[in-house]
C-alpha positions as a Python dict, from the first residue, in 0.01 Angstrom:
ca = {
    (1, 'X'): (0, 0, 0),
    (2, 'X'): (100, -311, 194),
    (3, 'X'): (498, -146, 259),
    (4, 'X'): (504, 179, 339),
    (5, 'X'): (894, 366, 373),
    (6, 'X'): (929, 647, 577),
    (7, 'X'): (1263, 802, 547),
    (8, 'X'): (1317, 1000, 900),
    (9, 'X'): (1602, 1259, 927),
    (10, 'X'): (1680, 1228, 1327),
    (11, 'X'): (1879, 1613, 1335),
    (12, 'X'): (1497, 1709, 1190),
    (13, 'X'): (1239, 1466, 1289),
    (14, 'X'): (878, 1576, 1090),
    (15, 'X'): (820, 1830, 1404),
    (16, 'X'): (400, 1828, 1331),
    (17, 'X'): (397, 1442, 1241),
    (18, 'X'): (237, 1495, 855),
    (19, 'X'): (435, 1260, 664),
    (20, 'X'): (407, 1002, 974),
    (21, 'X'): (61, 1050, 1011),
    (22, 'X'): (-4, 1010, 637),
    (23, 'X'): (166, 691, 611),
    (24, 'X'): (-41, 595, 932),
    (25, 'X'): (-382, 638, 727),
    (26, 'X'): (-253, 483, 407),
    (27, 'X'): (-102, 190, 591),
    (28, 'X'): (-431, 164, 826),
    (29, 'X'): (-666, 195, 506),
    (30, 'X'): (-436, -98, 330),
    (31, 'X'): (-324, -348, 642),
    (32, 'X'): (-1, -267, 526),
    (33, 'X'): (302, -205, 754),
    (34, 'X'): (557, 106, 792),
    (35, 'X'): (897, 103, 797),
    (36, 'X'): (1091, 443, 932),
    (37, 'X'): (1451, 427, 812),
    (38, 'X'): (1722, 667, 924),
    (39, 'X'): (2035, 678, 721),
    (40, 'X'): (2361, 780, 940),
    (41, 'X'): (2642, 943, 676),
    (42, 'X'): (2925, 814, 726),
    (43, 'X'): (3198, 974, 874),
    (44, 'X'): (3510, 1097, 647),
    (45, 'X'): (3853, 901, 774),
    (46, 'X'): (4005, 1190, 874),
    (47, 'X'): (3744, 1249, 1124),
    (48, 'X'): (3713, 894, 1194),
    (49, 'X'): (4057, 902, 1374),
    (50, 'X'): (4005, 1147, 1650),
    (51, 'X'): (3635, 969, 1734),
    (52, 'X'): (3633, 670, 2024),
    (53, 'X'): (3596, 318, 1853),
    (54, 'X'): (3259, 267, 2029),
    (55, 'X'): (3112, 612, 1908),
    (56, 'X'): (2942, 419, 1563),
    (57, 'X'): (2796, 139, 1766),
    (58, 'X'): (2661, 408, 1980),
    (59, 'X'): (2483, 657, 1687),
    (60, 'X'): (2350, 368, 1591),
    (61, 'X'): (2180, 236, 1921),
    (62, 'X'): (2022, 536, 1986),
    (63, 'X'): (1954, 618, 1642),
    (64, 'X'): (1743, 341, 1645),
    (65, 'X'): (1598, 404, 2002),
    (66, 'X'): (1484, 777, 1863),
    (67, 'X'): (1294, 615, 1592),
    (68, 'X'): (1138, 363, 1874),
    (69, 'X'): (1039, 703, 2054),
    (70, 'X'): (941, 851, 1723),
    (71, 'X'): (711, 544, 1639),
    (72, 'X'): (537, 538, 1990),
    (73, 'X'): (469, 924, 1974),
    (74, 'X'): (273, 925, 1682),
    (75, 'X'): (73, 562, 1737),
    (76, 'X'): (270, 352, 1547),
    (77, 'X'): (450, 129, 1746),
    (78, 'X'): (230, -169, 1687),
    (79, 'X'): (296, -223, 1293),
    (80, 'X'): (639, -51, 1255),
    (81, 'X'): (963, -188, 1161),
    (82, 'X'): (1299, 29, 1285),
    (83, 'X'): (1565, 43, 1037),
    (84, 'X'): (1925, 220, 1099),
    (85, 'X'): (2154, 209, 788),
    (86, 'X'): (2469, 392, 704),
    (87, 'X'): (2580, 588, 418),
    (88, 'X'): (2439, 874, 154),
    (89, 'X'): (2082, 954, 271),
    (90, 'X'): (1946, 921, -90),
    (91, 'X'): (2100, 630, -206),
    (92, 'X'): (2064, 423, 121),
    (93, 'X'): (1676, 502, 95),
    (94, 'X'): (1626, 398, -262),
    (95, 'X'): (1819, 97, -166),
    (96, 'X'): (1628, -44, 85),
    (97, 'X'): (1315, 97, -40),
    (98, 'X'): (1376, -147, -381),
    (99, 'X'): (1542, -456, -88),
    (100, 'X'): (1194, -465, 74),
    (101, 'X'): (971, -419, -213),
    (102, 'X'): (795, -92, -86),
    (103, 'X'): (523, 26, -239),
    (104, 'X'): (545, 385, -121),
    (105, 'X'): (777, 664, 41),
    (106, 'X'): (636, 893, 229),
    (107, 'X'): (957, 1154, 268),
    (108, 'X'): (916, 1502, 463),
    (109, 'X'): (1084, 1766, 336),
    (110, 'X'): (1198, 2157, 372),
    (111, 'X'): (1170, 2408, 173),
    (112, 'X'): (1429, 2475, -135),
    (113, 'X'): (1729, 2663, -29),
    (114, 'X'): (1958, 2824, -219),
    (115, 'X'): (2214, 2545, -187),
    (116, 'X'): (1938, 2268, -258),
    (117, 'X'): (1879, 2445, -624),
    (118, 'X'): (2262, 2329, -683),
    (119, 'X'): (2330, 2003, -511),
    (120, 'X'): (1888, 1929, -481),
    (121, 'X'): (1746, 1747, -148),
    (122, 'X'): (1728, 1414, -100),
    (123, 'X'): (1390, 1383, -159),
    (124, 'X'): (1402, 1519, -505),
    (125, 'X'): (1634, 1297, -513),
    (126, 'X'): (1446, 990, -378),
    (127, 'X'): (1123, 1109, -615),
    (128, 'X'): (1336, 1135, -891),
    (129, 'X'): (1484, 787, -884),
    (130, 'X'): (1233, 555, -677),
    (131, 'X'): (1092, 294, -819),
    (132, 'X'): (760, 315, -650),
    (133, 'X'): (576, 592, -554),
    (134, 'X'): (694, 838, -373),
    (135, 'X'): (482, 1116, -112),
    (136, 'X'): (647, 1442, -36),
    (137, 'X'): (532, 1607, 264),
    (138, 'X'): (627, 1973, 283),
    (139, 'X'): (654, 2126, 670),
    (140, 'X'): (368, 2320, 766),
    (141, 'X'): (403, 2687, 786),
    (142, 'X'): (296, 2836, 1101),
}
């Protein structure tokens, strides 16, 4: 596993660090590197209007400074790359997972909900179209 993807939802971060600390030991056991990717959606126009100009530039900036945090919390600050895109969560990950040739995503994810039965979670979505392979992490019951 020389690339490792690690999709990271910032509103819901992998509290216990499983899926982070899994792609630590693969990437560790491999030499390979990590990548944690957070996908911003995009905001609809109508929305967009009553927002300040500067409010995208500024998701964005500390998007990417939560993911620095993220990275340093969990010892992997030394072999990470930081990666802010926007758009649909799903589709943005599969994207850039196939852009950089990754060899693995290691995704957290929540229990089904009702809801997710319907519309599904983006990491059945991600497992169901990546083109590598593809680690879900479930959260950890207490």
């Amino acid at each position: 596993m020389k690339t490792i993807l690690v999709p990271i939802d910032i509103s819901n971060p992998d509290p216990d660090g499983t899926a982070l600390g899994l792609a630590r030991g693969l990437a560790a056991t491999e030499g390979g590197k990590i990548v944690l990717l957070s996908v911003i959606e995009q905001v609809p126009d109508f929305v967009a209007a009553h927002i300040p100009p500067d409010f995208h530039d500024k998701v964005l900036s500390e998007t990417a400074a939560r993911l620095e945090e993220i990275a340093g919390q969990h010892g992997l600050a030394d072999n990470t790359e930081i990666v802010v895109r926007d758009g649909h969560p799903s589709t943005k990950i599969l994207e850039y997972a196939g852009a950089i040739g990754a060899d693995m995503i290691v995704i957290a994810s929540h229990d089904p909900a009702p809801i997710d039965y319907l519309l599904g979670s983006v990491a059945a979505r991600v497992a169901r179209h990546a083109h590598c392979s593809v680690l879900i992490v479930r959260k950890r019951e207490s």
